[in-house]
C-alpha positions in Angstrom: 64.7 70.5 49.7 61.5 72.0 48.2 61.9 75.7 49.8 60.1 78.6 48.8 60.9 82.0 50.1 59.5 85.4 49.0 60.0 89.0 49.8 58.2 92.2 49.1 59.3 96.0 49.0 57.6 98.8 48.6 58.3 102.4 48.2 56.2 105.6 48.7 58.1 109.0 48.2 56.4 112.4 47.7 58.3 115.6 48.1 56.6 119.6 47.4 58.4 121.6 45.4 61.8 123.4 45.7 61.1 125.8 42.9 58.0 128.2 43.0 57.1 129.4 39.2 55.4 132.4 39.1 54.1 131.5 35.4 52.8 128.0 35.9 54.2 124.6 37.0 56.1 124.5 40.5 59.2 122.7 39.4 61.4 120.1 40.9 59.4 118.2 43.4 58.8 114.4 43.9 56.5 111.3 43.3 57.9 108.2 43.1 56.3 104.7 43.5 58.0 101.0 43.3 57.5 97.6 44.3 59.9 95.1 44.3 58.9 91.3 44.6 61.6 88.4 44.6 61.0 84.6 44.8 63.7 81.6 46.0 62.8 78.5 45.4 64.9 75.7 45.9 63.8 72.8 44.7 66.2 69.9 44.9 69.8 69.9 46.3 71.0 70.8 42.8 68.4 73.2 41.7 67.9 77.1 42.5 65.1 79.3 40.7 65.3 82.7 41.4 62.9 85.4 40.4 62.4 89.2 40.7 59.7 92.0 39.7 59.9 95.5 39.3 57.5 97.8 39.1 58.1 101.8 39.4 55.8 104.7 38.5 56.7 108.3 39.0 55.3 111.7 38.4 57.4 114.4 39.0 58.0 118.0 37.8 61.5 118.1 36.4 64.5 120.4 38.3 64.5 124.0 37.2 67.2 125.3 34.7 67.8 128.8 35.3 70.0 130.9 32.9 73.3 132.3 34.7 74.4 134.5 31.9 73.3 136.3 28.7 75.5 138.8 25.8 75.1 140.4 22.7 71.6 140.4 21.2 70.8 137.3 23.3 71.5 139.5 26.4 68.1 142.1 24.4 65.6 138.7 24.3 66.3 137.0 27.4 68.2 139.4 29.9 65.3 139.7 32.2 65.5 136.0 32.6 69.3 136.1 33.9 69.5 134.6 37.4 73.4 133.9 38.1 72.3 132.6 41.9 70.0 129.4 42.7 66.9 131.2 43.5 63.8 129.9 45.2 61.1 131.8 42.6 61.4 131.5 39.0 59.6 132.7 35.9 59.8 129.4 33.7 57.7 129.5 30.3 55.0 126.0 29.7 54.4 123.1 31.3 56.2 120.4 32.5 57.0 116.7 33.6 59.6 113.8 33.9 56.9 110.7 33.8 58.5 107.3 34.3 56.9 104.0 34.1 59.2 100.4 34.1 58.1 96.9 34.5 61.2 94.4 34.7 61.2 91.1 35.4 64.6 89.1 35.7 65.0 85.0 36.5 68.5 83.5 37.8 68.4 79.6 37.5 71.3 77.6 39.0 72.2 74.0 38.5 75.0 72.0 40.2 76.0 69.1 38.0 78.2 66.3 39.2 82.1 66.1 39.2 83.2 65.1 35.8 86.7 63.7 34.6 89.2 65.9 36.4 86.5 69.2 36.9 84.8 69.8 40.0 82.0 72.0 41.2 80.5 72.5 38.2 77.3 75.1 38.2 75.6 76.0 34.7 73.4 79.2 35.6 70.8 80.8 33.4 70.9 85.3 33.9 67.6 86.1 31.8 66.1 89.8 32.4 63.4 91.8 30.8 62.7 95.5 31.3 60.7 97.7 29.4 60.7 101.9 30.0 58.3 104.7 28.8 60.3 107.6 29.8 58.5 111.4 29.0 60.4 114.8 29.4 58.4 117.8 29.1 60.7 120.8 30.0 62.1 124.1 29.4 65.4 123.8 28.6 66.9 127.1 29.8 64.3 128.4 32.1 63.5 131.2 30.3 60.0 133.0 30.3 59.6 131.9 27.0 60.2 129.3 24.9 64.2 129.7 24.2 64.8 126.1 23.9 61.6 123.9 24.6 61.7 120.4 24.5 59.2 117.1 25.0 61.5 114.0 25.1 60.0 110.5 24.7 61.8 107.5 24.7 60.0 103.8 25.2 61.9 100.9 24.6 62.0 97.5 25.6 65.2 95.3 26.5 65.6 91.4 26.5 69.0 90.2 28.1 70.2 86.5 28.5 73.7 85.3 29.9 74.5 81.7 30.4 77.3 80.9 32.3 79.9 77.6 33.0 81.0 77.7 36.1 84.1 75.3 38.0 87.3 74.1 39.3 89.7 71.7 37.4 93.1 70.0 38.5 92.3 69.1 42.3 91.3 72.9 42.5 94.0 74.9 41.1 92.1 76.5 38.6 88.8 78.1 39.0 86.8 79.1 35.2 83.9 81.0 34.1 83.2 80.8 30.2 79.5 81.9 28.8 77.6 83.5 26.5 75.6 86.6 26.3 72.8 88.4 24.3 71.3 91.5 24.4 68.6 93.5 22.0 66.5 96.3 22.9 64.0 98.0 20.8 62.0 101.2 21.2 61.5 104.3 19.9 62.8 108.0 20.3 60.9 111.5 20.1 62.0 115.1 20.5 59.9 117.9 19.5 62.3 121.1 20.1 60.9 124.9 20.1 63.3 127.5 19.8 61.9 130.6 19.3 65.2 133.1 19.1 65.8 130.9 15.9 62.2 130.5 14.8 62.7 126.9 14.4 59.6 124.2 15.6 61.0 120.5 14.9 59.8 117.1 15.0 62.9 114.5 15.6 62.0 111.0 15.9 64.6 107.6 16.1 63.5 104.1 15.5 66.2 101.7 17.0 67.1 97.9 16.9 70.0 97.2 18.5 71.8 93.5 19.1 75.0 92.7 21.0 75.9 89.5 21.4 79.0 88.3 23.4 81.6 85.1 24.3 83.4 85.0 27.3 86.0 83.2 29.5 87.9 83.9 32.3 90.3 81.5 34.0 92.4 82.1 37.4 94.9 79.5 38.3 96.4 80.1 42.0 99.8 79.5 41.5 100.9 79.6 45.0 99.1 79.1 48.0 99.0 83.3 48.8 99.6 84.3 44.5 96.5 84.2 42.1 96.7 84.9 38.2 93.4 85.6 36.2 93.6 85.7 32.8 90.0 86.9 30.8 88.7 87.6 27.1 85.6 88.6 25.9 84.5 88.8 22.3 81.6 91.4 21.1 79.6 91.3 18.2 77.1 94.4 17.8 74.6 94.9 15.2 72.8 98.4 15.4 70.6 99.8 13.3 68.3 103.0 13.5 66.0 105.5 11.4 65.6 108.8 11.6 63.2 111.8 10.5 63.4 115.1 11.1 59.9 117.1 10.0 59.7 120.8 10.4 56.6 121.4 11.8 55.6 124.9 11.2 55.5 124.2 7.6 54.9 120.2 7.6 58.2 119.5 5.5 60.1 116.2 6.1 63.8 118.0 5.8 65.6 114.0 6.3 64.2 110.8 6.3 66.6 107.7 6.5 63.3 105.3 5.2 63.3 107.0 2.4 66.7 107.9 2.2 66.1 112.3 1.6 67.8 114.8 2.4 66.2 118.4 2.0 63.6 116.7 -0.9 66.3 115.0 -2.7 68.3 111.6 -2.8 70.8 111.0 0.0 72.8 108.3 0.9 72.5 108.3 4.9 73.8 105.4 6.8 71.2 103.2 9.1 73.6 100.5 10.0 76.3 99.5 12.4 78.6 96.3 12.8 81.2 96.3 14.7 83.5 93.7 17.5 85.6 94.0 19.5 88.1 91.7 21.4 88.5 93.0 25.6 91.5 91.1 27.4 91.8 91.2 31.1 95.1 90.6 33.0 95.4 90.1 36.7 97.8 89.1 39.6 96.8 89.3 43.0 99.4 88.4 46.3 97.9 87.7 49.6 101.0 88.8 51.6 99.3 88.4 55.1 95.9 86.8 56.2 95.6 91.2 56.3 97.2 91.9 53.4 96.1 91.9 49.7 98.0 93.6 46.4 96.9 93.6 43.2 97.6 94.5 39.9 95.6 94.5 36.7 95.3 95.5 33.1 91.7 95.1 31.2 90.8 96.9 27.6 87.1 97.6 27.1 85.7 100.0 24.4 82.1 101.9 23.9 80.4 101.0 20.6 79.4 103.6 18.0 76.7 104.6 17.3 74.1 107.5 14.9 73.1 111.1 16.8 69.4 110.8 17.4 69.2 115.2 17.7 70.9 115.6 14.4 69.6 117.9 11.6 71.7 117.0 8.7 73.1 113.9 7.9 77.3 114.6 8.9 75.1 115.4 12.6 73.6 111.9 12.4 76.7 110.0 11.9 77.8 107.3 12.5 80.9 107.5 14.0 83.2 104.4 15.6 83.5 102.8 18.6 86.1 104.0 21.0 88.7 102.0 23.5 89.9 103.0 26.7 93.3 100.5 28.4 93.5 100.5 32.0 95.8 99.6 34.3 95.6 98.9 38.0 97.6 98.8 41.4 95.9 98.2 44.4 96.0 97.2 47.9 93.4 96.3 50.2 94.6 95.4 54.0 93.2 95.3 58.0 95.4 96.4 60.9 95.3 96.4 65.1 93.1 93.5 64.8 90.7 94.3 61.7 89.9 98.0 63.7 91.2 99.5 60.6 90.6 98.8 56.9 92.6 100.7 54.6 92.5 100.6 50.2 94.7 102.4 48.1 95.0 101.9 44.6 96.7 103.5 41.4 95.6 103.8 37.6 96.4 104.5 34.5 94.0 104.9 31.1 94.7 105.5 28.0 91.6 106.7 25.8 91.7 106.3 22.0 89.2 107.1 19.4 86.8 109.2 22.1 83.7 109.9 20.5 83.7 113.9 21.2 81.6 116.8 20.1 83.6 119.0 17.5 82.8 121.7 14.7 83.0 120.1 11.3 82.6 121.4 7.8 78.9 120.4 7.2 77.5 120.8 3.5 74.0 120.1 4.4 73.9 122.8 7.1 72.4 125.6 5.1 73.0 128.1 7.5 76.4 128.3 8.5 77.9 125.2 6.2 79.5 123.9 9.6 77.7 121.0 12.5 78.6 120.6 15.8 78.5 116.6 15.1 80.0 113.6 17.4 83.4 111.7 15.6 86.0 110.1 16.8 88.3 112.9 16.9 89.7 112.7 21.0 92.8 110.9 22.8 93.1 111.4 26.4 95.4 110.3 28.9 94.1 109.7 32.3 95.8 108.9 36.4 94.7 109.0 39.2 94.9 107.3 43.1 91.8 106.7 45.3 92.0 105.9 49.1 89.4 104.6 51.8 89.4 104.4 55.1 87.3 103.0 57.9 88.4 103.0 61.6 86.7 101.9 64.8 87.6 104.1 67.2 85.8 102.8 70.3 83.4 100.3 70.8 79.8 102.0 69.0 82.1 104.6 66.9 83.4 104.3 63.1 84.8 106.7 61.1 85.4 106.0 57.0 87.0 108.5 55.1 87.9 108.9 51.3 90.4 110.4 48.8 90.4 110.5 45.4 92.9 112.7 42.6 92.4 112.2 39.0 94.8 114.1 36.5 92.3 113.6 33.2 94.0 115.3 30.1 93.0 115.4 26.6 96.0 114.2 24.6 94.2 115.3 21.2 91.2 117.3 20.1 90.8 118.0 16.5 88.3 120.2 15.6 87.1 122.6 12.8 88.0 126.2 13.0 85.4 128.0 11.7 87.3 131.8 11.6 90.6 130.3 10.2 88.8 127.3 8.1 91.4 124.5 9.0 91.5 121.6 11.3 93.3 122.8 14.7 93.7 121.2 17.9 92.2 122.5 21.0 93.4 119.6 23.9 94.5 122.7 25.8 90.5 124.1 25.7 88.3 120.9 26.5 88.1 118.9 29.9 86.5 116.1 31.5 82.8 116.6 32.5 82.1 116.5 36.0 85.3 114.8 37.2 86.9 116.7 39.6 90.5 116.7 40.2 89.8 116.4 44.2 87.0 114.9 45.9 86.9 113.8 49.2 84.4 112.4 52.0 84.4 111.8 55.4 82.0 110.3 57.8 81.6 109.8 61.8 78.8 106.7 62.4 77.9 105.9 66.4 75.9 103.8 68.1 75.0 104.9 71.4 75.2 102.8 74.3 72.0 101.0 74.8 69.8 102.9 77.6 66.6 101.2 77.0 65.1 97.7 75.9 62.7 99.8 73.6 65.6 100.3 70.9 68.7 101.8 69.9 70.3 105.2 69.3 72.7 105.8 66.6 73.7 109.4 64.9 75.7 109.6 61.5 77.1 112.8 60.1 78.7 112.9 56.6 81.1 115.9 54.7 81.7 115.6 51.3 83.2 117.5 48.4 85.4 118.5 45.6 87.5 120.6 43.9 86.1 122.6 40.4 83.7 120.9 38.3 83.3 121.3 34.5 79.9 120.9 33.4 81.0 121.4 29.5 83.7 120.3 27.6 84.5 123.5 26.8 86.9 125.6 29.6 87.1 129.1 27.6 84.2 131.3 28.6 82.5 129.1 30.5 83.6 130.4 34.0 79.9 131.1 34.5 78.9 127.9 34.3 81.6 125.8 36.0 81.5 125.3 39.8 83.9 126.0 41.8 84.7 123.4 44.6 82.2 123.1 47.1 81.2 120.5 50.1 77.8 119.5 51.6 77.5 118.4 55.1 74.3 115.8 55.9 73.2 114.6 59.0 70.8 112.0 60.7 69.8 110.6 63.9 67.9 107.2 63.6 66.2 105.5 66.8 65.9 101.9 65.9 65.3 98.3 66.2 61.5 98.6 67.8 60.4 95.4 68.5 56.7 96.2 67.3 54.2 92.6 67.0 56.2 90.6 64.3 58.3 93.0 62.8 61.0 96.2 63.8 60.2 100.0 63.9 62.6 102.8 62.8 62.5 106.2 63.5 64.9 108.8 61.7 65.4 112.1 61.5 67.4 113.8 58.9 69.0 117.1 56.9 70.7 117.4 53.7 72.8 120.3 52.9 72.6 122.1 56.3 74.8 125.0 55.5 72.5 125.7 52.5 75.6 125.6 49.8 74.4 126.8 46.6 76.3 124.5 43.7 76.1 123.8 40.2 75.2 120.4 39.4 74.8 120.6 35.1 75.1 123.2 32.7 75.4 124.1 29.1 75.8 127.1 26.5 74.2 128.6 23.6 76.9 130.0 21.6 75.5 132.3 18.8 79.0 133.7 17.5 80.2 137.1 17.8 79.8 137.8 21.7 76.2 135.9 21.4 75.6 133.6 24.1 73.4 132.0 27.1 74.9 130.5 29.9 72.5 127.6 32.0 72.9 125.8 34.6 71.1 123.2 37.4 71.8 123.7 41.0 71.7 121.0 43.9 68.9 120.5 46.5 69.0 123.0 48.9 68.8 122.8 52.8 66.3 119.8 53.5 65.0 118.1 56.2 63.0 114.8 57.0 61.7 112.3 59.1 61.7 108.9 57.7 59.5 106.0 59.3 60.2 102.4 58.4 58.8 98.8 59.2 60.4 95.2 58.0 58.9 92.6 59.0 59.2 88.5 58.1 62.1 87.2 55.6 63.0 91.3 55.3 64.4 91.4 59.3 
């Protein structure tokens, strides 16, 4: 009764630069601060009051874009600027920064009410969290040595979440229920001021939003048998969002679209600021415990994305909105222990079916005075999606584990409909588009010992980890964009930690590490300028190159 604890955390992390620019800014180094603060306090029996606080600052220079590829008259601007290999030294035009700053603050309160009429263990708990973000980008987009596409993002918002949730047991236990209630709002505002000088265009882009979801919820699971468990869930949505937009052209001052004052191009428009949508999200589930080591599963669960307005659009088809989109999954699964809970092996199976995707496709766009077609976001996508994931963790010997991992996903588009802007119709290009950055392969595998203890000073251990996958698509779009996809890769890391220190009142650790020691070059992002007519820029980011560290920690009190 009448128990306080507290914790605090704090985080430090500074890191030179990867990229040296030989026209300003080094890019893609690190300087990050945090704190993290929590409280427990425990009242009475009944009562628990939880409380956490977030603080994190960072100022760091962004990663470096470089362009892999460049044709037709784009190849005359910007061909010196063609890189198709990471390099070390680049030639990046302007300044640059990624600033962060966050405050959050989040409070848990749990109460345990007595046993009424036939339920039991009751607990009413209280989920309330705050967070607010100032988030600045300052970067050139492409990496050219001038200003091809260059962009200042800022986004500040604030968020206010609540959740209060029912918690118990009825019928001499053999049900167990969760039903609550959510909110959610945030608030904030959106900036991006875009310089492209192969277009001559200099724009101002700014988004007010308000947006409000609010949300009912039950869940009940009633264990049928003593090993068989079925959980039946619902959970209704209401969302509310609306958002302005401007877009001002700032060499000559001209607001081109305003949503306050509803204007297109000078004159009257009709433009859409408002969204309401809900959504209903059933969730199905029957679980057998075959064995005190044995667990299956199976599960079906609908959830769906909410729609939403383009905050980069141009015209007013570009700004939207377009619709929320649904995605049912189902599940098979097994989770298991063998030769005496030495291994641990999970398997499972799914299956989703994605309808309404909200995808990027050419439309026929009025507004769009050059061109009369958008690239604009609509719900124009079904997609199809299986795939099996496996882990695997084995004690070999006494000190020694290994885990490994296995995952395949076949992701298909079912349907893409599209404009075609050289035949003027509506076509289908499924067999052209594929999932971002979800490979069909990935795997992992890791070897963690513990050394024998030598010495009462500490303790040894060593952990070396191999990861990778098969080809990554960093666009939706497969058709000359080999130059910009990566092919499949793996990255081994390594580290060797002395630990457990006894040093006054606390424990020192000691660790040396290296990421990516066989220096793989790989393609982590990526995107195209496509011009028309054999006109086009390929970019892409690569991953961190061959690193090393030495990490020093201390914990001490409640942390140990």
């Amino acid at each position: 009764n009448d128990e306080l604890t507290a914790s605090v955390s704090v985080l430090s992390k500074n890191r030179d630069p990867f990229v040296k620019n030989t026209q300003g800014d080094d890019r893609w180094d690190e300087n990050n601060r945090a704190i993290h603060t929590a409280l427990n306090w425990r009242p009475t029996e009944n009562l628990i009051i939880d409380y956490a606080f977030d603080r994190q600052r960072k100022r760091e220079q962004p990663m470096a874009s470089q362009m892999t590829s460049a044709s037709g008259w784009l190849a005359a601007m910007y061909g010196q600027d063609v890189r198709p290999d990471r390099e070390d030294t680049v030639s990046t035009f302007g300044a640059s920064h990624s600033n962060i700053d966050m405050t959050a603050h989040g409070a848990t309160v749990e109460y345990s009410l007595a046993d009424r009429g036939g339920f039991e263990d009751l607990v009413i708990k209280s989920i309330s969290g705050y967070r607010s973000v100032k988030n600045e980008l300052l970067n050139n987009a492409t990496g050219a040595s001038s200003p091809f596409i260059y962009n200042e993002d800022i986004f500040d918002y604030d968020a206010f979440t609540q959740e209060i949730q029912l918690t118990g047991a009825a019928f001499s236990g053999f049900i167990d229920f969760v039903v609550g209630a959510f909110y959610f709002n945030e608030t904030g505002d959106y900036s991006n001021e875009q310089e492209i000088d192969a277009f001559a265009s200099h724009v101002l882009l700014t988004t007010e939003i308000d947006n409000t979801s609010q949300a009912l919820f039950t869940e009940v699971t009633a264990h049928l048998t003593a090993r068989m468990d079925l959980t039946l869930g619902v959970r209704y949505t209401d969302e509310d969002r609306e958002q302005q937009h401007t877009l001002t052209d700032l060499t000559s001052g001209f607001v081109v679209m305003d949503t306050y004052n509803q204007t297109y191009l000078g004159a009257p428009e009709q433009i859409p600021t408002q969204i309401d949508e809900s959504n209903v999200s059933p969730r199905v589930s029957l679980n057998y415990q075959w064995t005190d080591d044995l667990m299956t599963y199976a599960t079906y669960a609908r959830g769906f994305k909410s729609g939403g307005f383009n905050a980069r659009s141009n015209t007013p088809l570009q700004w939207g909105p377009y619709d929320d989109m649904q995605v049912d999954s189902y599940e098979l699964g097994m989770k298991s222990t063998w030769l005496d809970k030495r291994v641990r092996l999970n398997m499972t199976a799914f299956h989703q079916q994605l309808s309404d995707m909200q995808a990027q496709v050419n439309a026929v766009d009025p507004g769009n005075t050059q061109g009369g077609f958008s690239i604009v976001i609509q719900n124009a996508a079904e997609a199809t999606v299986n795939g099996v994931e496996a882990e695997l963790i084995v004690r070999l010997i006494e000190g020694l584990d290994i885990s490994a991992g296995y995952g395949y996903i076949d992701a298909e588009y079912d349907e893409f409909n599209s404009f075609d802007i050289n035949t003027g119709a509506i076509s289908d290009i499924a067999d052209d588009r594929a999932f971002e950055f979800t490979p069909k392969n990935s795997y992992n595998l890791s070897l963690n010992y513990t050394f024998p203890r030598f010495t009462d000073a500490g303790t040894l251990r060593a952990r070396v980890d191999w990861s990778g996958s098969s080809k990554v698509y960093v666009t939706p779009k497969i058709s000359g964009n080999d130059d910009i996809t990566q092919d499949s890769y793996s990255l081994v890391n390594a580290r060797i930690s002395f630990d457990d220190v006894a040093v006054g009142d606390g424990v020192l650790s000691f660790s040396l590490w290296g990421k990516n020691l066989a220096d793989e070059e790989y393609k982590i992002g990526g995107f195209e300028v496509d011009a028309g007519g054999g006109n086009r820029v390929g970019t892409n980011q690569w991953g961190e190159p061959r690193t090393f560290g030495f990490d020093v920690s201390y914990r001490f009190g409640s942390m140990l």
